[in-house]
Backbone and ligand atoms as CSV (ligand in chain L), in Angstrom:
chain,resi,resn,atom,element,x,y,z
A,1,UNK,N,N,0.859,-1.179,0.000
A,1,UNK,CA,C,0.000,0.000,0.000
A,1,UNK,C,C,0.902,1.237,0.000
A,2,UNK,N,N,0.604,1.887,-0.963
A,2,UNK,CA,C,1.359,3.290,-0.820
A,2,UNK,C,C,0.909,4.068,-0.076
A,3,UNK,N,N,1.927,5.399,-0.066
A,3,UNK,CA,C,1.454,6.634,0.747
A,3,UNK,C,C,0.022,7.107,0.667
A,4,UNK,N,N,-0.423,7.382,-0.706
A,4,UNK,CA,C,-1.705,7.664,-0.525
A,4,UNK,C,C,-2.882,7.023,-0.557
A,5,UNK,N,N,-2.760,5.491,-0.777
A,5,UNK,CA,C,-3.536,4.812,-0.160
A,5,UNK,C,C,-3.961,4.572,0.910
A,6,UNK,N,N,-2.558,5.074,2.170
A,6,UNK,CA,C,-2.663,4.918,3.445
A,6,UNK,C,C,-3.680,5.882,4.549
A,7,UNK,N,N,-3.093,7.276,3.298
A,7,UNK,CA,C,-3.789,8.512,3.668
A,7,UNK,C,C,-5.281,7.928,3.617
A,8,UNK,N,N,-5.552,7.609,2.385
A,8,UNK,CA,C,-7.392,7.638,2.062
A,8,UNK,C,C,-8.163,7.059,3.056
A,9,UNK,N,N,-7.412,5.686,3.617
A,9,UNK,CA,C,-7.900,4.554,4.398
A,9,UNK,C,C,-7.784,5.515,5.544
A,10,UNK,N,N,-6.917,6.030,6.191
A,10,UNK,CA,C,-7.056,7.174,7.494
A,10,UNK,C,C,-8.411,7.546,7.155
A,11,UNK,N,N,-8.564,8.476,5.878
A,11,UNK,CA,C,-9.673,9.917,6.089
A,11,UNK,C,C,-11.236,8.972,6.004
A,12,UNK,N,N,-10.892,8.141,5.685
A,12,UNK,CA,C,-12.525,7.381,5.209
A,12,UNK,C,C,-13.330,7.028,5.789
A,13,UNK,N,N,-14.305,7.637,6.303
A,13,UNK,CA,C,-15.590,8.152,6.776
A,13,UNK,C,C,-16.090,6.849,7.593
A,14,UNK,N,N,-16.439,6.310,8.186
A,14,UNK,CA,C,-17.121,5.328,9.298
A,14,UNK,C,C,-18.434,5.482,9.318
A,15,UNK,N,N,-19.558,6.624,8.892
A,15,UNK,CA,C,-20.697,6.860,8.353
A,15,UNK,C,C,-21.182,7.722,7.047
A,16,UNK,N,N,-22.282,7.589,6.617
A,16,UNK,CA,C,-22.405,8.447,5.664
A,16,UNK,C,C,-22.956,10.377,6.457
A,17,UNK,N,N,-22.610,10.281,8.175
A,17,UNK,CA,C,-22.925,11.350,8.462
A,17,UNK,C,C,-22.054,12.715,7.559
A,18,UNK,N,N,-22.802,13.858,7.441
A,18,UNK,CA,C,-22.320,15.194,6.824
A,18,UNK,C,C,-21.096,15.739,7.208
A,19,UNK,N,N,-21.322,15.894,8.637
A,19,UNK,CA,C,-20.705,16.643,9.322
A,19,UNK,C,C,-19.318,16.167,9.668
A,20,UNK,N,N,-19.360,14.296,9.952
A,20,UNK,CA,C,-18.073,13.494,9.560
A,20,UNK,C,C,-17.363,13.659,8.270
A,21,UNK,N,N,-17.942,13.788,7.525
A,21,UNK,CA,C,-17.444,13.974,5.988
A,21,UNK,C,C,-16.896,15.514,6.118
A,22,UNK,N,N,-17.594,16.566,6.352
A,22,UNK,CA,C,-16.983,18.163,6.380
A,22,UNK,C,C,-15.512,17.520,7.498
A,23,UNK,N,N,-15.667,17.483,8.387
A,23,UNK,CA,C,-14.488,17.550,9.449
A,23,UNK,C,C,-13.378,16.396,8.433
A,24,UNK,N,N,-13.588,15.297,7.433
A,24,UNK,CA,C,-12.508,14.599,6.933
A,24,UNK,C,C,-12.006,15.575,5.859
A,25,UNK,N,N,-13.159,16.237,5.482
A,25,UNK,CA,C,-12.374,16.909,3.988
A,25,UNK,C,C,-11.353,17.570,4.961
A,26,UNK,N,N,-11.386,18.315,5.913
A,26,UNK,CA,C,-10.954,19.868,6.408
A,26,UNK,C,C,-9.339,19.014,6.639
A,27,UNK,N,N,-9.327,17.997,7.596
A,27,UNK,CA,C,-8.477,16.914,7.483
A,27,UNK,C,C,-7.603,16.659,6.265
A,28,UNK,N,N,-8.014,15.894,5.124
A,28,UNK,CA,C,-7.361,15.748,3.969
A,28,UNK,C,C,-6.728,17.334,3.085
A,29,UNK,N,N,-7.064,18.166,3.596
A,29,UNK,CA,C,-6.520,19.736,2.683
A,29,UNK,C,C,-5.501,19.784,3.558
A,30,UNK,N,N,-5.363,19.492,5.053
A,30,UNK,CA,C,-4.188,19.153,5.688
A,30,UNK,C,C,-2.832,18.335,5.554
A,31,UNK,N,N,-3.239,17.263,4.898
A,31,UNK,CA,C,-2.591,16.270,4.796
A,31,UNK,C,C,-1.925,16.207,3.147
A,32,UNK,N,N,-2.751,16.709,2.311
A,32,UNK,CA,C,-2.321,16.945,0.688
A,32,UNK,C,C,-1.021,17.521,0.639
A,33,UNK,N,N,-0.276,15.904,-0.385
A,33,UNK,CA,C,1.097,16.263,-0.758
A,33,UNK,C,C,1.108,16.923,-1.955
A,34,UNK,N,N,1.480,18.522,-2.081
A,34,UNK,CA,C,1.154,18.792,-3.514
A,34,UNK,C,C,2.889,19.161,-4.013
A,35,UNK,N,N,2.249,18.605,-5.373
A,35,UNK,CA,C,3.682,18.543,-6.091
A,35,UNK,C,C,3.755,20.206,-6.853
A,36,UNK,N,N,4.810,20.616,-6.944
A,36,UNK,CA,C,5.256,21.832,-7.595
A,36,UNK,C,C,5.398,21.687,-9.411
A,37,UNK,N,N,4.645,22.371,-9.684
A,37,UNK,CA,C,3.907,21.947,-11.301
A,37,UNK,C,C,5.311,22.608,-12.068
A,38,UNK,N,N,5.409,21.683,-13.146
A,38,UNK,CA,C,6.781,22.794,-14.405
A,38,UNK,C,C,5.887,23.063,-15.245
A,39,UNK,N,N,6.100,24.348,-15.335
A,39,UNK,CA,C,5.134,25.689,-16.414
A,39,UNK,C,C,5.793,24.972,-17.740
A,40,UNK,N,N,4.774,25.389,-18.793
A,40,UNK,CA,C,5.024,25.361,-19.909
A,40,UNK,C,C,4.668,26.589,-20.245
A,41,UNK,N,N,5.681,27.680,-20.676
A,41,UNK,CA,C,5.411,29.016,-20.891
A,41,UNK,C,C,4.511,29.281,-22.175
A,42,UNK,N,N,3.041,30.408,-22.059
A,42,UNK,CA,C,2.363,30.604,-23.169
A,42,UNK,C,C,1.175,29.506,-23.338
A,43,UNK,N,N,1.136,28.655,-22.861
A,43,UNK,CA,C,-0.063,27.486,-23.772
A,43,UNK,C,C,-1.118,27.060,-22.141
A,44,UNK,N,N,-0.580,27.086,-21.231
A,44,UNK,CA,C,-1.705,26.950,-19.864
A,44,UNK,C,C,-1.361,25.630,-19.817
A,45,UNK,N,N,-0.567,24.965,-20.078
A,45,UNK,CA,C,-0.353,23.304,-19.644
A,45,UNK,C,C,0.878,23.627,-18.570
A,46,UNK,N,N,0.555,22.200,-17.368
A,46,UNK,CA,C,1.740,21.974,-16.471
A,46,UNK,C,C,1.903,20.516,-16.678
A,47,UNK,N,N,3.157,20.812,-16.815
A,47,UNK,CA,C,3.767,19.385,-16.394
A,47,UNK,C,C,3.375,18.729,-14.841
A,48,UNK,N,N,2.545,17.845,-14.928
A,48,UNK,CA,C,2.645,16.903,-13.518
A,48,UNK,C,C,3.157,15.648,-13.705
A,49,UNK,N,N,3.835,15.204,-14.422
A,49,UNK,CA,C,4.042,13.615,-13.846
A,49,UNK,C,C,4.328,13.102,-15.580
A,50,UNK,N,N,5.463,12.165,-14.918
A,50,UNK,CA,C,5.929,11.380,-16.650
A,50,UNK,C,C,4.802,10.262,-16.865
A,51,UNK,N,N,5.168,10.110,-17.945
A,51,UNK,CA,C,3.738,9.077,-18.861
A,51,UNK,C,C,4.560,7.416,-17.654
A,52,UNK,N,N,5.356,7.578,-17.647
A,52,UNK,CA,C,5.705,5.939,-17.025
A,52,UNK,C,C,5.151,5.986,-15.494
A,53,UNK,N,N,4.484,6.938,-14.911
A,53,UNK,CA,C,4.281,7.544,-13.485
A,53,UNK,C,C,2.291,6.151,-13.849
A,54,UNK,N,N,2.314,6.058,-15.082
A,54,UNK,CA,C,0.709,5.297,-15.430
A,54,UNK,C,C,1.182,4.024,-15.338
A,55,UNK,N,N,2.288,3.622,-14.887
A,55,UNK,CA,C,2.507,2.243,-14.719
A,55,UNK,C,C,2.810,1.800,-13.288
A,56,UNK,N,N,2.485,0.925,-13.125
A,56,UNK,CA,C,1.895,-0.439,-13.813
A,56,UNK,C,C,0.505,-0.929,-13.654
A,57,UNK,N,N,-0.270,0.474,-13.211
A,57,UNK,CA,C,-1.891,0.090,-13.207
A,57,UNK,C,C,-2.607,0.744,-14.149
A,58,UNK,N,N,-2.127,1.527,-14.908
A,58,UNK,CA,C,-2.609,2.726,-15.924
A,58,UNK,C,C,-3.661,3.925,-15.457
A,59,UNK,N,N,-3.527,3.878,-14.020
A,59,UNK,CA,C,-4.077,5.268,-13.319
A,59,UNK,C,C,-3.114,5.811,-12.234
A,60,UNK,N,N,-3.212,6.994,-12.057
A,60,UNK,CA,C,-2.718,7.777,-10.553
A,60,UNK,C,C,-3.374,9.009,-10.620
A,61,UNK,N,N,-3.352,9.426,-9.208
A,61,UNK,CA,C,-4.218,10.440,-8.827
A,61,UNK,C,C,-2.741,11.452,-8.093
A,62,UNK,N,N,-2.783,12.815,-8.288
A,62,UNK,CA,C,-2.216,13.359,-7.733
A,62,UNK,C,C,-2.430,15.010,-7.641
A,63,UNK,N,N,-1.695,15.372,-6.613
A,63,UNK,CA,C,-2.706,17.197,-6.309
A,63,UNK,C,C,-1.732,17.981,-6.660
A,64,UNK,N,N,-1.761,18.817,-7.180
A,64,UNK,CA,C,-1.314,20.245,-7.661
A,64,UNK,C,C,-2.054,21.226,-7.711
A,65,UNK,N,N,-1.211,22.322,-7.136
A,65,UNK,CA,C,-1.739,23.162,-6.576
A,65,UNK,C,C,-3.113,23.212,-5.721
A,66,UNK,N,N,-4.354,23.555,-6.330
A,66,UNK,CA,C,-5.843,23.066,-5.220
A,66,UNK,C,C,-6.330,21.815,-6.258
A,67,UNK,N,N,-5.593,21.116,-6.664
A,67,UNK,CA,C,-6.835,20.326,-7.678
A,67,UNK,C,C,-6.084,18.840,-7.653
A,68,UNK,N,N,-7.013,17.884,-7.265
A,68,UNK,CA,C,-6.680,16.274,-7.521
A,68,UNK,C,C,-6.835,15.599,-8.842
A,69,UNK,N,N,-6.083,15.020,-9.010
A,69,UNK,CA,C,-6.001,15.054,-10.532
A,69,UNK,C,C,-6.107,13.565,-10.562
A,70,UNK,N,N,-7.023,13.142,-11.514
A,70,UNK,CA,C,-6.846,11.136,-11.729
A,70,UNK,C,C,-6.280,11.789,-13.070
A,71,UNK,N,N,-5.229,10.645,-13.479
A,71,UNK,CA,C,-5.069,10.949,-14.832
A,71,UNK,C,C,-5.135,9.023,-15.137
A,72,UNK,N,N,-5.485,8.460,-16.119
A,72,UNK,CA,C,-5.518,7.134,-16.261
A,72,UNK,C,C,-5.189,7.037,-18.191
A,73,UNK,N,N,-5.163,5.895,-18.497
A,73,UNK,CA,C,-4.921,5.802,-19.739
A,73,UNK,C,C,-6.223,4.806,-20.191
A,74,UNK,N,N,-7.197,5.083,-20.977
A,74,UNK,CA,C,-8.108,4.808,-21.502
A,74,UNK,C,C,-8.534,4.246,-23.009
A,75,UNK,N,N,-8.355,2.981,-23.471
A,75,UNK,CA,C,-8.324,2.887,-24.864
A,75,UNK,C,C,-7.518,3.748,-25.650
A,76,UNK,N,N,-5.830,3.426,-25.273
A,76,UNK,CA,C,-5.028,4.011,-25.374
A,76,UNK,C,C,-4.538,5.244,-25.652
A,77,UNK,N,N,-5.508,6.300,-25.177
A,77,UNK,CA,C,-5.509,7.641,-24.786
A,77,UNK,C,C,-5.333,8.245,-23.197
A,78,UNK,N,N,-4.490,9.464,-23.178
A,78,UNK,CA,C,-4.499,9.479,-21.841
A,78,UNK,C,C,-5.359,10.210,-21.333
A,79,UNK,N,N,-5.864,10.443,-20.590
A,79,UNK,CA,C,-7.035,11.801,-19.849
A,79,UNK,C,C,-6.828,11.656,-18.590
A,80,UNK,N,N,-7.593,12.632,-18.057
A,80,UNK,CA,C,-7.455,13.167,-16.478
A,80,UNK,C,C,-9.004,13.654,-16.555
A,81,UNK,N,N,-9.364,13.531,-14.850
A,81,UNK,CA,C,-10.507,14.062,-14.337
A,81,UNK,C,C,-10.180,14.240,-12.617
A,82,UNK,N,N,-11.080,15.017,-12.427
A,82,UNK,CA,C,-11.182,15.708,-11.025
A,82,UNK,C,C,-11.197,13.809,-10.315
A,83,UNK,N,N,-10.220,14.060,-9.209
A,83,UNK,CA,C,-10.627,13.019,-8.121
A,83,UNK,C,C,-11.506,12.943,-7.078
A,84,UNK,N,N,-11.825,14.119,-6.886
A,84,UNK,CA,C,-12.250,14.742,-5.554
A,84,UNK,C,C,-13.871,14.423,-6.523
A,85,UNK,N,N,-14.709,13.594,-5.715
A,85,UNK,CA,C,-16.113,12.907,-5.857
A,85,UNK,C,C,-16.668,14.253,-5.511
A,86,UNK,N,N,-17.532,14.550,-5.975
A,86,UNK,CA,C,-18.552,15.631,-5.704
A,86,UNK,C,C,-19.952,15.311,-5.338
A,87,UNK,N,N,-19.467,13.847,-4.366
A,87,UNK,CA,C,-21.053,13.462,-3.135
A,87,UNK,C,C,-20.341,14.372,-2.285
A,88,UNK,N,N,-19.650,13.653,-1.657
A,88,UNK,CA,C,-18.988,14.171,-0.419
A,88,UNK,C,C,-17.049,14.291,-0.322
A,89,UNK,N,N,-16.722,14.404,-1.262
A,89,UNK,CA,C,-15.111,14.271,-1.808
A,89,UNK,C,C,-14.089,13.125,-1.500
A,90,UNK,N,N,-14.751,11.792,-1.832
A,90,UNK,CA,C,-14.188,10.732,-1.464
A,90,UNK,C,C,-13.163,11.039,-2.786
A,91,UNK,N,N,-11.975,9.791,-2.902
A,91,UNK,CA,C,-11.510,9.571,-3.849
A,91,UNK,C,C,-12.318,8.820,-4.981
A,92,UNK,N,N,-11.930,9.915,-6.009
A,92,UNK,CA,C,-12.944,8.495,-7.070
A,92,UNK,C,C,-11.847,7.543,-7.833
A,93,UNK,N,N,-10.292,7.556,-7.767
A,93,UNK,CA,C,-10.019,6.594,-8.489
A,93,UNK,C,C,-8.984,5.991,-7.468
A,94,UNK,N,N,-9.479,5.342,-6.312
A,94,UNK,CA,C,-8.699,4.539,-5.409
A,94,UNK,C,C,-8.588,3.234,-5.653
A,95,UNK,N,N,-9.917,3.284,-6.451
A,95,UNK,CA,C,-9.985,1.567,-6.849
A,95,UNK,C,C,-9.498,1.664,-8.323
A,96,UNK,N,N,-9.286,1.116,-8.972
A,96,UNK,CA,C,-8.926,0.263,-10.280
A,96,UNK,C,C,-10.247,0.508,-11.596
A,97,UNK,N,N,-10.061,1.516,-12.638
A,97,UNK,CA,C,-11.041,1.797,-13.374
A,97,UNK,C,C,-11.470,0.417,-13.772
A,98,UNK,N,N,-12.704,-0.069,-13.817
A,98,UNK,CA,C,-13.306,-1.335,-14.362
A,98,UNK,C,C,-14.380,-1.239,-15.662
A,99,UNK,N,N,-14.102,-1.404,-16.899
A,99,UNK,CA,C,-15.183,-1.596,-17.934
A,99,UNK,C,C,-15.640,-0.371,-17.780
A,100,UNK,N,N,-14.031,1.142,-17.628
A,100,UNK,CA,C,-14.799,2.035,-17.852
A,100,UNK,C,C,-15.512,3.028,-17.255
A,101,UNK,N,N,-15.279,2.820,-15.994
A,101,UNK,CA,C,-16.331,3.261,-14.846
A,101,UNK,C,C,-15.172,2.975,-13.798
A,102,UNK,N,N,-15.431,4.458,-13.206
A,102,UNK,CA,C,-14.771,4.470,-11.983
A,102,UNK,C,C,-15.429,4.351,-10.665
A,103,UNK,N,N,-15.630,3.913,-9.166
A,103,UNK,CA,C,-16.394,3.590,-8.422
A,103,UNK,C,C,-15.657,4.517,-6.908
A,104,UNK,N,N,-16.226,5.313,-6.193
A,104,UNK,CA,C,-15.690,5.889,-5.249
A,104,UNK,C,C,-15.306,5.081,-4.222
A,105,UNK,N,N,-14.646,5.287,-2.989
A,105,UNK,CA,C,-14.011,4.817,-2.335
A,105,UNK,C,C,-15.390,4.755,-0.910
A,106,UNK,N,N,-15.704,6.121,-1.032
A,106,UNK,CA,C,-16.457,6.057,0.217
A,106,UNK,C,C,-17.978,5.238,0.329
A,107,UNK,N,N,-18.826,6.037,-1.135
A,107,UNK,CA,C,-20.193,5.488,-1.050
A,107,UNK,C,C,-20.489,4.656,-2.568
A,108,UNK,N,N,-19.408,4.329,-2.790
A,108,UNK,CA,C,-19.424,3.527,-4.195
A,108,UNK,C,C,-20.139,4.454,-5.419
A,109,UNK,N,N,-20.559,5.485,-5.258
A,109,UNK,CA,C,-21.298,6.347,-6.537
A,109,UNK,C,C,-20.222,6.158,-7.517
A,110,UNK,N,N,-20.452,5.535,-8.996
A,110,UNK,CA,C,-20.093,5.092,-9.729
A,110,UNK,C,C,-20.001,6.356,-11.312
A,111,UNK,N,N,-18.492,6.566,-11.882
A,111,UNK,CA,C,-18.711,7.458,-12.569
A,111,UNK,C,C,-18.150,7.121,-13.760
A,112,UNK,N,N,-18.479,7.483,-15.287
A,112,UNK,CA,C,-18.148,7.181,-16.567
A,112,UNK,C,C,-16.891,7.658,-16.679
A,113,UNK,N,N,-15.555,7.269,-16.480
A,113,UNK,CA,C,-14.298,7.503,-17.040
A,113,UNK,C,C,-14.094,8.582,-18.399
A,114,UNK,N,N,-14.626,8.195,-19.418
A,114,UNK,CA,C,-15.175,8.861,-20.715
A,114,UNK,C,C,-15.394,10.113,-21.059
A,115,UNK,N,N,-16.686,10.469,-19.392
A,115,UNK,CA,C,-17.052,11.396,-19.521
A,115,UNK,C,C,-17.401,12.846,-18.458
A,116,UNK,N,N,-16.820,11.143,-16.717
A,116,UNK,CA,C,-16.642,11.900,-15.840
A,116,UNK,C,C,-18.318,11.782,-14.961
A,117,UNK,N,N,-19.222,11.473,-16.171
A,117,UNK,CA,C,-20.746,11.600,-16.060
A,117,UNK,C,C,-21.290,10.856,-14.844
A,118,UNK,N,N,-21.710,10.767,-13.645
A,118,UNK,CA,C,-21.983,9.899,-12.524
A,118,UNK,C,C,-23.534,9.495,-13.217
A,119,UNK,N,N,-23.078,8.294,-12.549
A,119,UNK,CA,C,-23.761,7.225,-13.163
A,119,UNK,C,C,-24.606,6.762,-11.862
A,120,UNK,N,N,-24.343,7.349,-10.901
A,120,UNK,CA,C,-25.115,6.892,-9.462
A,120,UNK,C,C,-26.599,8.133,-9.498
A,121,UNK,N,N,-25.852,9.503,-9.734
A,121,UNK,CA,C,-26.618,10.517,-9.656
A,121,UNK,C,C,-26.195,11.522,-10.698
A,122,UNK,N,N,-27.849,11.660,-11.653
A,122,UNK,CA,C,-27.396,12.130,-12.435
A,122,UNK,C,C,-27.315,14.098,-12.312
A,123,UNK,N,N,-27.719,13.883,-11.526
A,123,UNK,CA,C,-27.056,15.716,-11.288
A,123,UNK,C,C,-25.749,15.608,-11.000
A,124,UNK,N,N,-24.727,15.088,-10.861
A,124,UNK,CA,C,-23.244,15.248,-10.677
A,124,UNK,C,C,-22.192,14.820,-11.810
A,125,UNK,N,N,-20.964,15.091,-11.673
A,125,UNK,CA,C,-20.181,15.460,-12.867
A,125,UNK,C,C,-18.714,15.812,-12.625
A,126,UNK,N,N,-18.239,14.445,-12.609
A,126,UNK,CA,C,-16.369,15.429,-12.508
A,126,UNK,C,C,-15.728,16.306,-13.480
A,127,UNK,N,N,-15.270,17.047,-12.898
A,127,UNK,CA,C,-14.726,18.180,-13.901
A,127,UNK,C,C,-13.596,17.207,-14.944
A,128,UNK,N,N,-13.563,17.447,-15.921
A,128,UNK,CA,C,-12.493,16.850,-16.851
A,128,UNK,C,C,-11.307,17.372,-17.198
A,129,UNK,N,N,-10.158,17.335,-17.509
A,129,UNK,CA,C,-9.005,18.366,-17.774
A,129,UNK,C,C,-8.240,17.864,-19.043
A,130,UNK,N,N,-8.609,18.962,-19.897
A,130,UNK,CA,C,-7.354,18.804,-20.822
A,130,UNK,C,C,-5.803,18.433,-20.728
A,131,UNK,N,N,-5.517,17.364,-21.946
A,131,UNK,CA,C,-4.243,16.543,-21.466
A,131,UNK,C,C,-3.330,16.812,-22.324
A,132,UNK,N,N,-2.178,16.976,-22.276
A,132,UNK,CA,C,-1.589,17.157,-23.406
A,132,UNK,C,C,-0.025,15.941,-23.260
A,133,UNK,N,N,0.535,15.123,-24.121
A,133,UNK,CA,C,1.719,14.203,-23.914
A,133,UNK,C,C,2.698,14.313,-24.840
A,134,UNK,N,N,3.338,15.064,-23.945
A,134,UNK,CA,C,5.103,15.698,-24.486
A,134,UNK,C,C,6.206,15.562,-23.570
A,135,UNK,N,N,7.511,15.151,-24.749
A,135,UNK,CA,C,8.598,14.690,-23.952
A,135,UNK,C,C,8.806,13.921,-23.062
A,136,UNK,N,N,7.970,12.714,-23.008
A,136,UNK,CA,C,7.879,11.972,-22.084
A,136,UNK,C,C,6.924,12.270,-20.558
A,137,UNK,N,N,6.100,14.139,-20.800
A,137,UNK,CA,C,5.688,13.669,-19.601
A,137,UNK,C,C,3.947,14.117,-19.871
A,138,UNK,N,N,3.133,14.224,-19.182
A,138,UNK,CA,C,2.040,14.379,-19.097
A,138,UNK,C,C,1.627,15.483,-18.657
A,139,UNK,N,N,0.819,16.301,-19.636
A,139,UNK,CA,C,0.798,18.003,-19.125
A,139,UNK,C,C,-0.919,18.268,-18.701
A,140,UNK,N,N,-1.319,19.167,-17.993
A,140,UNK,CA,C,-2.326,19.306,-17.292
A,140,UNK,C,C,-2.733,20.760,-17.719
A,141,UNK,N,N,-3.698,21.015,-18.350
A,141,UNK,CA,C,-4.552,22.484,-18.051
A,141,UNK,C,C,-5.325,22.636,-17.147
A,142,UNK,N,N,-4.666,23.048,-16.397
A,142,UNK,CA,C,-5.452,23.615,-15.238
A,142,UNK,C,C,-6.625,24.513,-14.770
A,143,UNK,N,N,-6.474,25.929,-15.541
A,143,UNK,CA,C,-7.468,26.749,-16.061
A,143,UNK,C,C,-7.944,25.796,-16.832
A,144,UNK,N,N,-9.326,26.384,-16.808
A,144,UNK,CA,C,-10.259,26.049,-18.176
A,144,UNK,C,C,-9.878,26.599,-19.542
A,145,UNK,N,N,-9.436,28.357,-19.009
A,145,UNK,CA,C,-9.762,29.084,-20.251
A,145,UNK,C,C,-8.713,30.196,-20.161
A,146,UNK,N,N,-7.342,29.565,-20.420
A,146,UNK,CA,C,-6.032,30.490,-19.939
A,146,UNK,C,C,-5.819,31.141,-20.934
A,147,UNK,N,N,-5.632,32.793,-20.361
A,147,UNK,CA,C,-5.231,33.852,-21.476
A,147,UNK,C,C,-7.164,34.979,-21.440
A,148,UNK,N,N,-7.767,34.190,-20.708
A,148,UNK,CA,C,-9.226,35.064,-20.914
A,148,UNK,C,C,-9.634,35.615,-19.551
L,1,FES,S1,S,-17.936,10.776,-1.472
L,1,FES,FE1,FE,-19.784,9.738,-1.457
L,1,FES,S2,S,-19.727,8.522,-3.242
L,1,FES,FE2,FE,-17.922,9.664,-3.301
């Protein structure tokens, strides 16, 4: 078990109470190892993490600056989406993407890899992030809409 597996299993909720969940998030913004992003000057991409960082499960999740990042490799494309579940901010890719679908850690709400689209509830929606793969590493837009 790695480091941040160890973390998750710490923060992970013992009920579906609210107020347990507010006091774990407040917890986990404590505990977030964030990595220091390399600018790519002019275009709004950061470097987070080399393409071999997807081996040997073809996902990782990691935070820069305020944002958790799953990045996974998908029918041999790479993409990224928000980790942070928007029930209550469990991890959504702790487990192992399956047929496509990612499944949260805390209350199992189940979300389309593809499209991010929750599949448990359809009012919710992980944010998605543009990917870009150069020089060996994996670049992140962070902004939505850099330069506006
Ligand atoms: S935090 Fe509840 S399903 Fe993810």
């Amino acid at each position: 078990m790695d480091r941040a597996q160890q973390v998750w299993e710490a923060l992970a909720p013992s009920s579906d109470s609210c107020r347990e969940s507010e006091q774990i998030l407040s917890k986990k913004g404590s505990l977030a190892v964030v990595t220091e992003p390399e600018r790519a000057p002019g275009i709004g991409f950061q470097r987070i993490a080399d393409v071999s960082e997807l081996e040997p499960y073809g996902q990782f999740s990691k935070w820069v600056d305020d944002h958790d990042i799953l990045v996974f490799r998908q029918d041999g494309e790479i993409k990224a989406l928000s980790n942070i579940c928007p029930h209550f901010g469990g991890p959504v890719g702790y487990h192992q993407m399956k047929e496509g679908v990612f499944t949260c850690l805390w209350h199992n709400y189940r979300f389309e890899a593809s499209t991010g689209r929750c599949l448990t509830n359809e009012h919710l929606c992980l944010r998605s992030y543009k990917i870009k793969v150069e020089d060996g590493g994996i670049w992140v837009q962070l902004v939505e809409n850099p330069g506006t």
